[in-house]
C-alpha positions in Angstrom: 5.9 30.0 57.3 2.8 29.1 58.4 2.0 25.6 59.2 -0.7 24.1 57.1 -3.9 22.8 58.3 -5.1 18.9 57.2 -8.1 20.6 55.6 -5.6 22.6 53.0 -2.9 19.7 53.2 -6.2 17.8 51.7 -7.3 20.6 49.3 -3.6 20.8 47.7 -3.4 16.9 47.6 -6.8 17.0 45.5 -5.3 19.5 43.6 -2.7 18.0 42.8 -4.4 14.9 41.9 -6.8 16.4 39.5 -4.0 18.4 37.8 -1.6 14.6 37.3 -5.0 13.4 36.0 -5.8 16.0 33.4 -2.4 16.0 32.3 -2.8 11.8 31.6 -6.0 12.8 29.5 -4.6 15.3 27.4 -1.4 12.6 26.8 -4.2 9.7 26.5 -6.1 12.1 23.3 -2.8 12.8 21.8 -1.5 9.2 21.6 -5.0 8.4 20.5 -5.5 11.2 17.4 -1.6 10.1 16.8 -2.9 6.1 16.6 -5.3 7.1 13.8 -3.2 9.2 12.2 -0.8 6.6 11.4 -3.1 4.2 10.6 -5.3 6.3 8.1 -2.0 7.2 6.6 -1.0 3.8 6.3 2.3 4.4 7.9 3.0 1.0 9.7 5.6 -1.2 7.6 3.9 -4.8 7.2 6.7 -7.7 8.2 7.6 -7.8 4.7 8.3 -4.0 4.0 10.8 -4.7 7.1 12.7 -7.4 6.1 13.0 -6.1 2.5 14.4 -3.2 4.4 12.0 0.0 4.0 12.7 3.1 6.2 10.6 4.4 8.7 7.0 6.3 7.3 7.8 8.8 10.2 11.4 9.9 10.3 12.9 8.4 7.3 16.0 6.9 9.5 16.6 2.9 8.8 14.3 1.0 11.3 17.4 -1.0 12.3 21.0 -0.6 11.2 22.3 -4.0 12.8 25.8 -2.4 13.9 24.8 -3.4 17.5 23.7 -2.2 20.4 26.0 1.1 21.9 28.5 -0.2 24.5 27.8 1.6 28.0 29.0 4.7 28.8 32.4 3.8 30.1 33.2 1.2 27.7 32.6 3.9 24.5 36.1 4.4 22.4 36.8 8.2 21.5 34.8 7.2 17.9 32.0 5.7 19.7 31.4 8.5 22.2 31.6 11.2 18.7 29.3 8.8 17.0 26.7 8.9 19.5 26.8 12.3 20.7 26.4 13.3 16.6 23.9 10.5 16.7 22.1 12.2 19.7 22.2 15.8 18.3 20.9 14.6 14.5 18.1 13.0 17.0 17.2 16.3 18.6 16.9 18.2 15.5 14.4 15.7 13.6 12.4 16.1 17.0 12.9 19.4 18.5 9.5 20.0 19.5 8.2 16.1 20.5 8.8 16.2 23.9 8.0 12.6 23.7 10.4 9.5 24.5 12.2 7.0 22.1 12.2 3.2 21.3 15.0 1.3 19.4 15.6 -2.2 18.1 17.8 -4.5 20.2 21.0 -4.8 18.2 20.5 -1.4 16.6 22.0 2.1 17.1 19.1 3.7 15.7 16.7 5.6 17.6 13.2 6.2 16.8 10.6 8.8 18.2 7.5 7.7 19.8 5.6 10.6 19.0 6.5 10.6 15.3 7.5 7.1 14.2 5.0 3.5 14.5 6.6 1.3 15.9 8.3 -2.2 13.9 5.6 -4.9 12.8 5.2 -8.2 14.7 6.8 -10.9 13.4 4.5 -14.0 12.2 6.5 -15.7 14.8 5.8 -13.2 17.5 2.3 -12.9 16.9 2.1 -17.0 17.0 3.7 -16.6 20.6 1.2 -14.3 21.8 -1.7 -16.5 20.3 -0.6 -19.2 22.3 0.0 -17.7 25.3 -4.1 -16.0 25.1 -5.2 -20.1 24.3 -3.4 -20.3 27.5 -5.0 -18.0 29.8 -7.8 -19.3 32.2 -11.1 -19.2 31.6 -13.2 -15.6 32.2 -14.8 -17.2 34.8 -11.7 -18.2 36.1 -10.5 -15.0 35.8 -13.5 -13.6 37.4 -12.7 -15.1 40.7 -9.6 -12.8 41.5 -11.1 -9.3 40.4 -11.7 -6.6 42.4 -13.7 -3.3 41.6 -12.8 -0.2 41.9 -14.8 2.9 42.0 -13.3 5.8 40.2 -13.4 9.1 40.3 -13.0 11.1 36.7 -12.0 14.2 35.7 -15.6 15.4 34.7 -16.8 14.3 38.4 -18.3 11.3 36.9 -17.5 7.9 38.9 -17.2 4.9 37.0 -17.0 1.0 38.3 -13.3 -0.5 37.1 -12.4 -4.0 37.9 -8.8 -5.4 37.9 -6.5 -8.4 39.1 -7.0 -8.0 43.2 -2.8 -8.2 43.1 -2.5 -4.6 42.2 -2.9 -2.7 45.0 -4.0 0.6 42.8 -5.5 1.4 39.8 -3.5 0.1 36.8 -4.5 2.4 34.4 -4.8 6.8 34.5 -7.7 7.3 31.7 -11.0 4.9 31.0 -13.6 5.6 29.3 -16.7 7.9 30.8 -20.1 6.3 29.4 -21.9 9.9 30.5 -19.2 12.2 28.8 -18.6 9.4 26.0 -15.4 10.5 26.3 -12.2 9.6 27.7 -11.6 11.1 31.3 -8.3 11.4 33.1 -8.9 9.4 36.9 -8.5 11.3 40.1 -9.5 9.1 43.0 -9.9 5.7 43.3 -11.5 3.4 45.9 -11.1 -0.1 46.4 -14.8 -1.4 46.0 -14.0 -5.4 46.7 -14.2 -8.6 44.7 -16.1 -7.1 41.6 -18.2 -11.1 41.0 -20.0 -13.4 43.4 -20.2 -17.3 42.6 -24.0 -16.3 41.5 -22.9 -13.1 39.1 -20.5 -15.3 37.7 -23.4 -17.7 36.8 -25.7 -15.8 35.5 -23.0 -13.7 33.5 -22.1 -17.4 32.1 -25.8 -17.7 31.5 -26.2 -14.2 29.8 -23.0 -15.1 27.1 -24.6 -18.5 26.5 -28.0 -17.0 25.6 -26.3 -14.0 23.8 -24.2 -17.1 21.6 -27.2 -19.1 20.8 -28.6 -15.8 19.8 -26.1 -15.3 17.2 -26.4 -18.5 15.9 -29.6 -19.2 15.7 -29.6 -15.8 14.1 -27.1 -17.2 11.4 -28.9 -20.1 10.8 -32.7 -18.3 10.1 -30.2 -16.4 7.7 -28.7 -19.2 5.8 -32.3 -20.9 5.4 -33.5 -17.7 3.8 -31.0 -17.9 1.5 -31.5 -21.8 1.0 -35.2 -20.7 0.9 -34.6 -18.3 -1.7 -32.0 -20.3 -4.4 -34.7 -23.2 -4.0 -37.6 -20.8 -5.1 -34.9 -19.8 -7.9 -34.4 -23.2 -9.0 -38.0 -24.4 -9.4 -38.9 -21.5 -11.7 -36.3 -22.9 -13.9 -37.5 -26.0 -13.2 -40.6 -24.9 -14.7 -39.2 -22.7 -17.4 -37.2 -25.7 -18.8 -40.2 -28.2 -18.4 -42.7 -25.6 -20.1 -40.0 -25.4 -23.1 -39.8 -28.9 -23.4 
């Protein structure tokens, strides 16, 4: 067999690369038509549909059966390994055709699919958690200071600007959004750019959201004197209305 040449080791490579990325945008539109699905079917259990117990709106199964987690492999009695091998082929025929992975509950044996079934509500104390770790984060322009920006190449031969944490040495993400194609493209090349903010970018950025806040509420407040405006003119008609029936 013929050895190849670096121009068709390079041709395959970017074949290759545009074929993973299609294949990401095609997953990306199916997880997003799946997303609204669910939620204009109102198929997500609110924290109090799960603790009073309600099934799954997707496969019916129990969202947690609290028997446990399975033991591994080697530590399964004869009844466990027949439970979970009938467990496992119950699985296969609610979902012959997803193609798609599963997610579970810790201290639960039952299994859920991603493609079919939301998964469990947040807790109030979850959600608190995560609240408090966002109040926690640095500031944008903090944040700023260790982005880097990419240059990336799309699917429809668009290139897009993409700026991450300057830790990741590649792109942390396989599909953005393409302003030209309003659309979301899969990415097949991407190329370090460098920090994506200067001290001065940062500035005037902080400048920009400043204006763009005192916008807004100076906005709200010409709105809320119009309204003042307008019950005042209200109440001095009957004002006069009273004084003229006097």
């Amino acid at each position: 067999m013929a050895k190849l040449t670096e121009e068709e080791r390079q041709r395959r490579a970017a074949a290759r690369a545009r074929k993973k990325a299609l294949e990401a945008e095609e997953k990306d539109r199916r997880d997003r038509e799946r997303r609204e699905m669910w939620q204009r079917e109102g198929m997500h259990l609110s924290w109090e549909d799960y603790e009073a117990g309600e099934p799954c709106r997707g496969c019916g199964e129990p969202m947690e059966d609290g028997r446990g987690d399975w033991p591994g492999t080697m530590y399964r009695s004869e009844q466990e390994k027949r439970e979970y091998d009938a467990a496992q082929e119950r699985f296969r025929e609610r979902h012959p055709d997803c193609k798609s992975g599963r997610w579970g509950i810790s201290g639960s044996r039952v299994t859920h699919c991603m493609l079919c079934c939301p998964p469990p509500p947040m807790s109030p104390a979850r959600i608190q958690k995560l609240a408090e770790l966002v109040a926690s984060w640095p500031s944008t322009d903090e944040r700023k200071k260790d982005q880097d920006a990419w240059k990336l190449t799309l699917t429809c031969d668009h290139t897009v600007r993409y700026t991450q944490h300057r830790e990741h040495d590649r792109v942390s993400t396989d599909v953005v959004d393409c302003p030209e194609c309003d659309a979301r493209r899969g990415v097949v090349q991407s190329e370090r750019i460098g920090p994506a903010y200067d001290d001065e970018q940062i500035m005037c950025d902080r400048l920009a959201a400043e204006r763009e806040r005192l916008a807004e509420e100076l906005a709200a407040a010409k709105s809320k004197l119009q309204r003042q405006q307008r019950n005042a003119a209200a109440t001095r008609r009957r004002i006069d209305e009273i004084e003229q029936q006097l």
